[in-house]
PyMOL Python script that loads the backbone (N, CA, C, O; Angstrom):
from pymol import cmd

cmd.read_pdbstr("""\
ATOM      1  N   UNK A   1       7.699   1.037  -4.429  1.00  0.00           N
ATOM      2  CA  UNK A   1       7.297  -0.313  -4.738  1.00  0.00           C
ATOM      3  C   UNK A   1       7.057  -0.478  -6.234  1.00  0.00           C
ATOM      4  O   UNK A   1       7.461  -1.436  -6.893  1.00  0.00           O
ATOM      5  N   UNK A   2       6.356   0.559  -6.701  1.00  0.00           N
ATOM      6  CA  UNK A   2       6.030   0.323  -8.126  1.00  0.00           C
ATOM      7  C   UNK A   2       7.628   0.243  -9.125  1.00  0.00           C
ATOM      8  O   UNK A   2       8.060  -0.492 -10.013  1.00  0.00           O
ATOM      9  N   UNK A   3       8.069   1.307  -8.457  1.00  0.00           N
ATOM     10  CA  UNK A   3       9.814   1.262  -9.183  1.00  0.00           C
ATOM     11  C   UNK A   3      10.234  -0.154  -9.309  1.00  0.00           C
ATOM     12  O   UNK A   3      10.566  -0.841 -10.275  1.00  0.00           O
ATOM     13  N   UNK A   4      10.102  -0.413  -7.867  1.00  0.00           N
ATOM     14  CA  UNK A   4      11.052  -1.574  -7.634  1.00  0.00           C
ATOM     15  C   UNK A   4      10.636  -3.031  -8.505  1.00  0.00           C
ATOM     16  O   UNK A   4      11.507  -3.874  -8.717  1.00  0.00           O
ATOM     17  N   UNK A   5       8.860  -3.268  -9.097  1.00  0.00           N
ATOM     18  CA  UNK A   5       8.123  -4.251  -9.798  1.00  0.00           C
ATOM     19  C   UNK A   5       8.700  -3.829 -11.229  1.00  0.00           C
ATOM     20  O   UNK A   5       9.143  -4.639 -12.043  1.00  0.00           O
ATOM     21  N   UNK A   6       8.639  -2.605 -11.397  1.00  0.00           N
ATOM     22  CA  UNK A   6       8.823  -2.393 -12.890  1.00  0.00           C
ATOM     23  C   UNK A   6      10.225  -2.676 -13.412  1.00  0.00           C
ATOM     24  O   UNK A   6      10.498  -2.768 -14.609  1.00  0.00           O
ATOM     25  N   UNK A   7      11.207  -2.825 -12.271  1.00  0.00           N
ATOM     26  CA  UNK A   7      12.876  -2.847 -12.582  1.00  0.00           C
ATOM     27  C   UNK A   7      12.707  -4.404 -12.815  1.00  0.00           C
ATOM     28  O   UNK A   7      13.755  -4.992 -13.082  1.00  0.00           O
ATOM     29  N   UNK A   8      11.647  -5.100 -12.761  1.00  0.00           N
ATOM     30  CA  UNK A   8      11.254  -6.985 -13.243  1.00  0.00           C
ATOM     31  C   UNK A   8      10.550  -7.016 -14.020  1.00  0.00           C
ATOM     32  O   UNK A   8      10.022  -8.057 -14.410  1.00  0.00           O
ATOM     33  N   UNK A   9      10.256  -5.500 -14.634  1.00  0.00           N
ATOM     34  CA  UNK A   9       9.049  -6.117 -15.614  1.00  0.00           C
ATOM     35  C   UNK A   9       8.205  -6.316 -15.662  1.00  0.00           C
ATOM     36  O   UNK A   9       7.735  -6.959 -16.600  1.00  0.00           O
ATOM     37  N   UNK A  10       7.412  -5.805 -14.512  1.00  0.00           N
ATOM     38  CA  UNK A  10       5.597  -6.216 -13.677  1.00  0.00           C
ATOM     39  C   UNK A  10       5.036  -4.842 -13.784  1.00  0.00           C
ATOM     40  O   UNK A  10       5.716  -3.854 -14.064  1.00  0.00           O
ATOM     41  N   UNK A  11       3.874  -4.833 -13.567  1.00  0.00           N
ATOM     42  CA  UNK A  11       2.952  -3.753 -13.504  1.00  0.00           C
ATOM     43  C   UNK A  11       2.002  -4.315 -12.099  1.00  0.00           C
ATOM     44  O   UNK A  11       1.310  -5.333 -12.137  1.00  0.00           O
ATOM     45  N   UNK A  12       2.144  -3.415 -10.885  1.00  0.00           N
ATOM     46  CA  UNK A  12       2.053  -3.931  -9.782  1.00  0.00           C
ATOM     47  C   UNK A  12       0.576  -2.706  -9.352  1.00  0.00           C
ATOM     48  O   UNK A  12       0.713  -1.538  -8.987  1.00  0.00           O
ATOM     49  N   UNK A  13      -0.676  -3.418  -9.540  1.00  0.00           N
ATOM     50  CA  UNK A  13      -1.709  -2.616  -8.338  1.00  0.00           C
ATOM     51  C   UNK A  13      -2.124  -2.121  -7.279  1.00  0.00           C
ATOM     52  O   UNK A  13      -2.851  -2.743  -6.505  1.00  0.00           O
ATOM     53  N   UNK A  14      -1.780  -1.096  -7.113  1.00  0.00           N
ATOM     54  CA  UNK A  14      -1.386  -0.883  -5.870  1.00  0.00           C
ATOM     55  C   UNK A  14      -2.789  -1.308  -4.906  1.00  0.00           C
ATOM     56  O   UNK A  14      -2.481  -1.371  -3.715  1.00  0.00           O
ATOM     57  N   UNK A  15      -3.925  -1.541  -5.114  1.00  0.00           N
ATOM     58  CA  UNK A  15      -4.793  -2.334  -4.539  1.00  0.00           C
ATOM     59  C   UNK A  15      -4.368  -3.370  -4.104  1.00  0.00           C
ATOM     60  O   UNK A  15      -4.301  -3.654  -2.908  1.00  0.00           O
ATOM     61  N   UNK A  16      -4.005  -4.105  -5.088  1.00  0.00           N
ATOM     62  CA  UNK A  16      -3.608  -5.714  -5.185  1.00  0.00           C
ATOM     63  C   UNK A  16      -2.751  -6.088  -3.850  1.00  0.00           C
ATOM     64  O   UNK A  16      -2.971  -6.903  -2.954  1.00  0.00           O
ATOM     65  N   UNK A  17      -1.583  -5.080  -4.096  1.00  0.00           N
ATOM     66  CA  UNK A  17      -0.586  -4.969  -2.458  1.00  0.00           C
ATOM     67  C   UNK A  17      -1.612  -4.927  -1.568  1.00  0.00           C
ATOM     68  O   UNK A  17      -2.032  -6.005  -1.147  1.00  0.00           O
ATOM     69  N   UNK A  18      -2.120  -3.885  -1.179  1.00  0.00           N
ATOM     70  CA  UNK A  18      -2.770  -3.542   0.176  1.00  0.00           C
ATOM     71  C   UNK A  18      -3.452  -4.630   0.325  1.00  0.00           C
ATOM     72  O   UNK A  18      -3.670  -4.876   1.511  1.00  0.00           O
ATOM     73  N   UNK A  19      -3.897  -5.419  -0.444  1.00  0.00           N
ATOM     74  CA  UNK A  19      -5.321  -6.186  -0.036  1.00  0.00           C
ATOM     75  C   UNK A  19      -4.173  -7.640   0.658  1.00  0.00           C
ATOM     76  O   UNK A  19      -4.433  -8.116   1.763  1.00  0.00           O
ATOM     77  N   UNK A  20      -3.045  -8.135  -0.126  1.00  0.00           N
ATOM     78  CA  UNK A  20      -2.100  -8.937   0.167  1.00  0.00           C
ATOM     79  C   UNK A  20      -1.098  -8.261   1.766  1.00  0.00           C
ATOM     80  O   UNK A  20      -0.392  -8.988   2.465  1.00  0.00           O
ATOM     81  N   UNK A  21      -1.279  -7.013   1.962  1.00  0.00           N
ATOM     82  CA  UNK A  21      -0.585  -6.712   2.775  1.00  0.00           C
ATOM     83  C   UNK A  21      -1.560  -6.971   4.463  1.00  0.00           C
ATOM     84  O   UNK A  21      -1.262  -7.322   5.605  1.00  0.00           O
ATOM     85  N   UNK A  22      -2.908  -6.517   3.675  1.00  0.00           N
ATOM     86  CA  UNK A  22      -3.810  -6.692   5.035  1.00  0.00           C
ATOM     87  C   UNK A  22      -4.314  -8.121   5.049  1.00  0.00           C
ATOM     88  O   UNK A  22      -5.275  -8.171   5.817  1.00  0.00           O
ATOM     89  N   UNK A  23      -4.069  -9.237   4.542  1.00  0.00           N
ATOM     90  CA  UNK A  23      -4.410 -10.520   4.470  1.00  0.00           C
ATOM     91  C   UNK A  23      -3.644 -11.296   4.930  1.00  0.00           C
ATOM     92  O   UNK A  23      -3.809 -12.498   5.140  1.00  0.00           O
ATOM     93  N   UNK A  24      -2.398 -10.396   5.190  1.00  0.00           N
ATOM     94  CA  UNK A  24      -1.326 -11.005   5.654  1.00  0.00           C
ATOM     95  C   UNK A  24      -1.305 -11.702   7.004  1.00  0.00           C
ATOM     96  O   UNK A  24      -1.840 -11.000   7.862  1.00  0.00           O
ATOM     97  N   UNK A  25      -0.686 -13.297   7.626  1.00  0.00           N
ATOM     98  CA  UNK A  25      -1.628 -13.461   8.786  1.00  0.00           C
ATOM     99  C   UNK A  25      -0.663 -12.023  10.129  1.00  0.00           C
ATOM    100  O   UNK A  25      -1.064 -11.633  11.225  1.00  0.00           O
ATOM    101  N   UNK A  26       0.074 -11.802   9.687  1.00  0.00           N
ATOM    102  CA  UNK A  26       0.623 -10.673  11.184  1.00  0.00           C
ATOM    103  C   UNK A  26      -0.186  -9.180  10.545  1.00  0.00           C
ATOM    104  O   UNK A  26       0.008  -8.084  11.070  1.00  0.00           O
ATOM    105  N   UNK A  27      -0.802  -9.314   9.732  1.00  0.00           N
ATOM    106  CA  UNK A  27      -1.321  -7.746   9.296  1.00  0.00           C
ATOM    107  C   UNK A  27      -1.720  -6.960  10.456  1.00  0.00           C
ATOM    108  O   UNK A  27      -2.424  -7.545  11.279  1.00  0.00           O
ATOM    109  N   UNK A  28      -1.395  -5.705  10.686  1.00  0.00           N
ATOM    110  CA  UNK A  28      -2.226  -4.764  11.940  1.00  0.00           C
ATOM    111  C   UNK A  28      -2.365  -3.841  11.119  1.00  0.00           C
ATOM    112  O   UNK A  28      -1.403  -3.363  10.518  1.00  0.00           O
ATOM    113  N   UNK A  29      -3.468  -3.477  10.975  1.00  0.00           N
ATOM    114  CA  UNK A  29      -3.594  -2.595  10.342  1.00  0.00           C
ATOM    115  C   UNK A  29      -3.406  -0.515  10.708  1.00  0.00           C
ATOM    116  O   UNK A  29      -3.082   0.502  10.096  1.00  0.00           O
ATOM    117  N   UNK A  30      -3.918  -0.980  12.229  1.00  0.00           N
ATOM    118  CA  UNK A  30      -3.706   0.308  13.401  1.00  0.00           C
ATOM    119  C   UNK A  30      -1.991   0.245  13.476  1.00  0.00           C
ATOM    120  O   UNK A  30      -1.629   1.412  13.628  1.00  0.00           O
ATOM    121  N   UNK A  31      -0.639  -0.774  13.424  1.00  0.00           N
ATOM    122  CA  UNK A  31      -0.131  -0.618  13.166  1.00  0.00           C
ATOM    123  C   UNK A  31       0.700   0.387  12.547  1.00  0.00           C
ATOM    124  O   UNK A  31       1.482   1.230  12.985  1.00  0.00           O
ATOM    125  N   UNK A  32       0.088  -0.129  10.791  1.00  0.00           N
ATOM    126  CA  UNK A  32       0.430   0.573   9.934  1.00  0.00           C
ATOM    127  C   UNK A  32       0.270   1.857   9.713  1.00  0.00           C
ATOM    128  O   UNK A  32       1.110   2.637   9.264  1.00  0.00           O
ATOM    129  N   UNK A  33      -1.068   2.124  10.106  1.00  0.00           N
ATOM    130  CA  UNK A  33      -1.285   3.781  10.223  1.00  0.00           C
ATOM    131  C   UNK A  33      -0.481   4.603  11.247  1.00  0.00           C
ATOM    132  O   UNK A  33      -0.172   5.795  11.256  1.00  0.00           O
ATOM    133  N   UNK A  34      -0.278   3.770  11.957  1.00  0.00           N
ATOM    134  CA  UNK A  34       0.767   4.733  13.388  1.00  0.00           C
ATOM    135  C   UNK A  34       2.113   4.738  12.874  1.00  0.00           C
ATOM    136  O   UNK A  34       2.807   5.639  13.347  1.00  0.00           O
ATOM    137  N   UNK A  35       2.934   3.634  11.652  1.00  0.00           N
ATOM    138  CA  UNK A  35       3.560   3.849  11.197  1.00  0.00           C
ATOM    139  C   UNK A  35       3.669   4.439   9.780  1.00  0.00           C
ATOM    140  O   UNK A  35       4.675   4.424   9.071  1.00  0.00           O
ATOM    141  N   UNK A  36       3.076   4.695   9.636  1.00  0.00           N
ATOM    142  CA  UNK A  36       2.715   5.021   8.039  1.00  0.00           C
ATOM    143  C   UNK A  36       1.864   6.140   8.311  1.00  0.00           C
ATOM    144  O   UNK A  36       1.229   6.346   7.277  1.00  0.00           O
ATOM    145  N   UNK A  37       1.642   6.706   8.920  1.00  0.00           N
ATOM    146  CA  UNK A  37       0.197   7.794   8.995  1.00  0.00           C
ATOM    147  C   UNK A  37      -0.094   8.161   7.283  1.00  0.00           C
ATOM    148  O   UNK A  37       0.782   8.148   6.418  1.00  0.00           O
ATOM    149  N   UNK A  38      -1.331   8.433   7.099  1.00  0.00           N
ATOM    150  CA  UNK A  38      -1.817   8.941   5.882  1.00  0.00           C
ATOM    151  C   UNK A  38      -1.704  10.233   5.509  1.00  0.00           C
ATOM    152  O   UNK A  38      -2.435  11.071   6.038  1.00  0.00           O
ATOM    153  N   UNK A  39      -0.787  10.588   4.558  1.00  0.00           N
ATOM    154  CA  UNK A  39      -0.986  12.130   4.700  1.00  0.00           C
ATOM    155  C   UNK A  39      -2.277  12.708   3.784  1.00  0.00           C
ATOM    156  O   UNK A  39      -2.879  12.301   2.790  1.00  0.00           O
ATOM    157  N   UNK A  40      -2.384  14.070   4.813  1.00  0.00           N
ATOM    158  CA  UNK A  40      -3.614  14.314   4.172  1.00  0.00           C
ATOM    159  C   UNK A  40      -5.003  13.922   4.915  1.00  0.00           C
ATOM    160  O   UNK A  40      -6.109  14.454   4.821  1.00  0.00           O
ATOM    161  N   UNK A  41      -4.540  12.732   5.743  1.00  0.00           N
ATOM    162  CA  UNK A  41      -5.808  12.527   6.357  1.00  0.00           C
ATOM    163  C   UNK A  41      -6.386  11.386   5.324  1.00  0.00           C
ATOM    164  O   UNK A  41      -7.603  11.312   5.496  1.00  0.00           O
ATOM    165  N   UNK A  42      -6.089  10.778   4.650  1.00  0.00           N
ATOM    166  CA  UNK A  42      -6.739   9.567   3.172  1.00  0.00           C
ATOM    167  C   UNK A  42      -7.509   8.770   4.560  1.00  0.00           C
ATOM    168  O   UNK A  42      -6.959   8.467   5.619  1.00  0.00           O
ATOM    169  N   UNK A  43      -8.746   8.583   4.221  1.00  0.00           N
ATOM    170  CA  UNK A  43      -9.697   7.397   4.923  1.00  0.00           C
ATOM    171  C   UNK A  43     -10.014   6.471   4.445  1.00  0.00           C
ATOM    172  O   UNK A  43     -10.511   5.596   5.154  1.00  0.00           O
ATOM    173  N   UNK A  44      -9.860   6.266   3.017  1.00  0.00           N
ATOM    174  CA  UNK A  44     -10.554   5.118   2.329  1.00  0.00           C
ATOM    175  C   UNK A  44      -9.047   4.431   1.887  1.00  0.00           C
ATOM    176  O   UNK A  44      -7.960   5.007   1.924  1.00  0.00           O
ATOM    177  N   UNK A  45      -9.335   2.928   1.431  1.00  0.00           N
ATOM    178  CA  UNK A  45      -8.437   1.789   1.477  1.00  0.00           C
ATOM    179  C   UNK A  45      -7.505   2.065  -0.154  1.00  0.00           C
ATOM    180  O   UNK A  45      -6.316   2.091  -0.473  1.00  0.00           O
ATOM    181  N   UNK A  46      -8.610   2.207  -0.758  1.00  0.00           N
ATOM    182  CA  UNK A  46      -8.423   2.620  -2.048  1.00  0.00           C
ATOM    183  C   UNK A  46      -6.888   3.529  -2.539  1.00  0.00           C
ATOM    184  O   UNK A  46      -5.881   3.150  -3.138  1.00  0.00           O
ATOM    185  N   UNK A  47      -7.278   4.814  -1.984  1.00  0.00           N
ATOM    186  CA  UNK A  47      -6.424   6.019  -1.888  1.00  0.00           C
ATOM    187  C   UNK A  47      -5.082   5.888  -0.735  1.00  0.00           C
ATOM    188  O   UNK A  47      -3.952   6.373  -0.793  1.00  0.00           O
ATOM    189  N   UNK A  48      -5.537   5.282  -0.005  1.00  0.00           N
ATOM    190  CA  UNK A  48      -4.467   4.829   0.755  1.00  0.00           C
ATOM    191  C   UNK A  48      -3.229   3.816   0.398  1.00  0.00           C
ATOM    192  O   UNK A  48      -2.036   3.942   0.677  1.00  0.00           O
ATOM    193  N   UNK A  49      -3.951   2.695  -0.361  1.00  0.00           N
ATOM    194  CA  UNK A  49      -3.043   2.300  -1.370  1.00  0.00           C
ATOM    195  C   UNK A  49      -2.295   2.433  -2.526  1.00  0.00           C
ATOM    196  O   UNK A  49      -1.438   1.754  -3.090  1.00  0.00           O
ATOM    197  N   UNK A  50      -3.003   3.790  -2.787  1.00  0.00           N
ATOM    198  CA  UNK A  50      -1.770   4.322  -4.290  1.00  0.00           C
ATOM    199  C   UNK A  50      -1.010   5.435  -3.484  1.00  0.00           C
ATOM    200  O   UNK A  50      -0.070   5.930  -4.106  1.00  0.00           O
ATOM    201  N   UNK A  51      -1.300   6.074  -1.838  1.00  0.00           N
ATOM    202  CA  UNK A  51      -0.181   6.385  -1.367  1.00  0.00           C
ATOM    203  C   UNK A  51       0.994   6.206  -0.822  1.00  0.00           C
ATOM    204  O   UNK A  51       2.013   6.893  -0.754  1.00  0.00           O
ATOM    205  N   UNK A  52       0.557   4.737  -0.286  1.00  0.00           N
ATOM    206  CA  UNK A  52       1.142   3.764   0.077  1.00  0.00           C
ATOM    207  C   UNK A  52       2.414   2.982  -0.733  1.00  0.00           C
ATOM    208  O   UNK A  52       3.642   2.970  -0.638  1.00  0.00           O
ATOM    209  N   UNK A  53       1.247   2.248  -1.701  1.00  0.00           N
ATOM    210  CA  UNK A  53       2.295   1.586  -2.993  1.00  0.00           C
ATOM    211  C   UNK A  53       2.195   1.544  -4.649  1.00  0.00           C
ATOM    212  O   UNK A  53       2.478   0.939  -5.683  1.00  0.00           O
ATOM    213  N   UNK A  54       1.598   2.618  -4.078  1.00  0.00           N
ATOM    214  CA  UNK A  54       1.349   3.569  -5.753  1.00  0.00           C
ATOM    215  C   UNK A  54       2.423   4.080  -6.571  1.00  0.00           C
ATOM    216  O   UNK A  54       3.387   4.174  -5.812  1.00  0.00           O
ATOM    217  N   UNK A  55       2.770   4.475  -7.783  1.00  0.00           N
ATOM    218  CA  UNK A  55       4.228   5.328  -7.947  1.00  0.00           C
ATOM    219  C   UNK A  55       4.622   6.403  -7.764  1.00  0.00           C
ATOM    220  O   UNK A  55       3.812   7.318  -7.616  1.00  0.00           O
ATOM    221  N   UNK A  56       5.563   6.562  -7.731  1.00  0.00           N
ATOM    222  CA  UNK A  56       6.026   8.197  -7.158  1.00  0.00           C
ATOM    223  C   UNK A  56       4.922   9.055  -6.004  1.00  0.00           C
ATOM    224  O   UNK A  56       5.211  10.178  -5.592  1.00  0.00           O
TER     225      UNK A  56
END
""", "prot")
cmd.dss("prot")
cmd.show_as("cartoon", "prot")
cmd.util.cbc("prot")
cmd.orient("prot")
């Protein structure tokens, strides 16, 4: 994701996503973890979002 903001020229937070991703009105968040599992085990929203849509 971050690649893909910076190939426009943006500098993209990866907070900023998550918080827009879970605000979203279809957001599931149990969803996402069953698709996305956290590696590592990440519990907090924070860390989960720069694994998520953080760079590299």
């Amino acid at each position: 994701m971050a690649r893909f903001a910076a190939a426009y020229g943006r500098v993209v937070d990866p907070r900023t996503v998550m918080a827009y991703a879970l605000l979203h009105v279809y957001a599931d968040l149990a969803w996402y973890l069953r698709e996305l599992p956290p590696p590592g085990g990440e519990t907090e929203l924070g860390s989960l979002a720069e694994v998520w849509f953080g760079c590299c």
